[in-house]
Each structure stands twice: as C-alpha cells, then as structure tokens.
C-alpha positions in Angstrom: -8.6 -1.0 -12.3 -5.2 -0.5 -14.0 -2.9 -3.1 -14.9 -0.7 -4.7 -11.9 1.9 -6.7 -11.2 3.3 -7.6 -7.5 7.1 -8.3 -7.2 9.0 -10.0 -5.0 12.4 -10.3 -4.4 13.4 -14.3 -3.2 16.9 -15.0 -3.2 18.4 -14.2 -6.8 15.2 -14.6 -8.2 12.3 -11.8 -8.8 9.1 -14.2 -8.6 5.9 -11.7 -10.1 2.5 -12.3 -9.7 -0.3 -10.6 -11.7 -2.9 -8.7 -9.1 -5.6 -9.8 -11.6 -4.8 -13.5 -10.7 -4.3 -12.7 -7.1 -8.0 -11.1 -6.9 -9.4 -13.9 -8.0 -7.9 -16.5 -6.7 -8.8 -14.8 -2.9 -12.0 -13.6 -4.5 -13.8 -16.4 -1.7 -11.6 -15.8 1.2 -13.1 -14.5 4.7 -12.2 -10.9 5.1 -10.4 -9.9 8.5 -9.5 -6.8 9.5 -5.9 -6.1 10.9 -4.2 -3.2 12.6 -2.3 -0.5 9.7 0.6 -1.0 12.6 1.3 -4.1 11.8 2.2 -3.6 8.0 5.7 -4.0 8.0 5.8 -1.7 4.2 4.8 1.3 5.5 8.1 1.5 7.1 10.0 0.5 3.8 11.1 1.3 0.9 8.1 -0.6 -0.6 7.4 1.9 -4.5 11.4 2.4 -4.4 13.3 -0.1 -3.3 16.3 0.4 -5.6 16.0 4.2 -6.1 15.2 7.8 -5.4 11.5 9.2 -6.7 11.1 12.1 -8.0 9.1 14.6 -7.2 6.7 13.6 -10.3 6.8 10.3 -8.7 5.6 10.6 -5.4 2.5 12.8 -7.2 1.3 10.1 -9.3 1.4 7.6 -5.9 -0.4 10.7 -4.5 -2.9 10.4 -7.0 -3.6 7.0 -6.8 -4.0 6.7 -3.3 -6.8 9.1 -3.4 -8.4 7.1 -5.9 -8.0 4.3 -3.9 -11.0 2.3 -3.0 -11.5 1.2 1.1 -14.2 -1.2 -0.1 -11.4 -3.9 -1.3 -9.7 -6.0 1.1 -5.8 -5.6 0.7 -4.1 -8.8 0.0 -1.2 -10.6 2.0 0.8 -13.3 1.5 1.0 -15.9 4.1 3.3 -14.1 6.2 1.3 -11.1 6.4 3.2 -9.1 3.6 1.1 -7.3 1.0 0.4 -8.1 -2.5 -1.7 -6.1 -3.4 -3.2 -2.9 -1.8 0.0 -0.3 -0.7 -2.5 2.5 -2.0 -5.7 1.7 0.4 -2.9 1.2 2.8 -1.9 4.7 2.5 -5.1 5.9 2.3 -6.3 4.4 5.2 -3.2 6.1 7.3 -3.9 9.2 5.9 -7.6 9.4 6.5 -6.7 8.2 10.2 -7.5 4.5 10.5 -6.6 2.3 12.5 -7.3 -1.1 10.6 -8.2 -2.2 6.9 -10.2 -4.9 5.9 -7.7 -7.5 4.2 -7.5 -11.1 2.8 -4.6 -13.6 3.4 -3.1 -16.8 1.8 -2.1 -20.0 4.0 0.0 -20.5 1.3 1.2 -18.0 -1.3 0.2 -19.1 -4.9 2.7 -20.0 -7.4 4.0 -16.7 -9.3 3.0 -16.2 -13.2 6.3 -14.9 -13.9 10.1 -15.5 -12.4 13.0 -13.3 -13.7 10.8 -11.3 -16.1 11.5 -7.6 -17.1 9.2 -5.7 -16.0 9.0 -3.4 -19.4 8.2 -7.2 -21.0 5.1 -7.7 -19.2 1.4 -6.7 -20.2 -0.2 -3.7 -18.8 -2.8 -3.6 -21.7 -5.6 -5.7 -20.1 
C-alpha cells in the first residue's frame, strides 16, 4: 500500500494523521458494515477541497480506485467521517453496492502531525 496521510481541517489548524498508524491502531476493532448513503464525502469536495482537478487528476483517482481492495474495512472517525478508504468507497458505488464493511473510533486518536506541509511529510515508507 502507498504512503498516506489523512487531513483534517479543525478550526485554524490542519491536524494529519498517518493511515499506517490508523490501520493499526483499529487493526482489533469489530468490523460493521454501513450503508455507502450515509457517507457524507461522497457528496463533497473530499480529493479537492481547495481546487479544480485536472483531467490527469481525476485519472490517477480513477486508477486507484480500481486497484482498490473491498477486503479492507474503511476507517471512520468517531463521527462517522472517513479516514481512510475514499477509494473502496468509490469502488463500492461504482460496482453497485449498497454497504462496505468499515471500522470506527469511539474516540478519534491523537494526530501525528498539526500544521505540517504536506510536501514535508514522508511518503517513502
């Protein structure tokens, strides 16, 4: 799995949290399955928040959601948004589901990173 990094917007702040660390730390939670109408980014600007993609851009998140893997649980915060997972998400719509098996925290986990730029973070491991 590629290098991955979850951000999230809280007040001023950018809180990120590396999907490595989020995997694990759910690694033991009971997987659920919940209803693909219910996932509030599907209706958002959730790869673009800030800008327009290019036509490039929407190829590569193309690609990845057919590479996707439906055997993972997605992973959502504790009020229900995901952290990792958009890709099954869209795969799962596409192929015509109607749930997806995910994971959720009763309370979200501290992030790794606040305020960092994204160019500064690691995407070697």
């Amino acid at each position: 799995m590629r290098k991955q990094y979850h951000f999230r917007k809280v007040e001023n702040d950018t809180y990120i949290w590396d999907v490595d660390n989020l995997v694990a730390l759910t690694r033991n939670f009971k997987v659920k399955e919940i209803l693909l109408s219910e996932i509030k980014e599907l209706n958002e600007p959730y790869w673009y928040p800030d800008s327009h993609p290019t036509t490039q851009d929407i190829i590569d998140h193309m690609i990845l959601i057919q590479e996707a893997d439906l055997s993972y649980p997605i992973i959502l915060c504790s009020q229900g948004r995901i952290m990792d997972g958009m890709h099954r998400v869209g795969k799962a719509k596409i192929l015509g589901e109607v749930k997806i098996r995910a994971v959720q925290f009763d309370k979200d986990p501290q992030p790794d990173y606040i305020n960092v730029d994204e160019d500064d973070l690691n995407y070697d491991d």
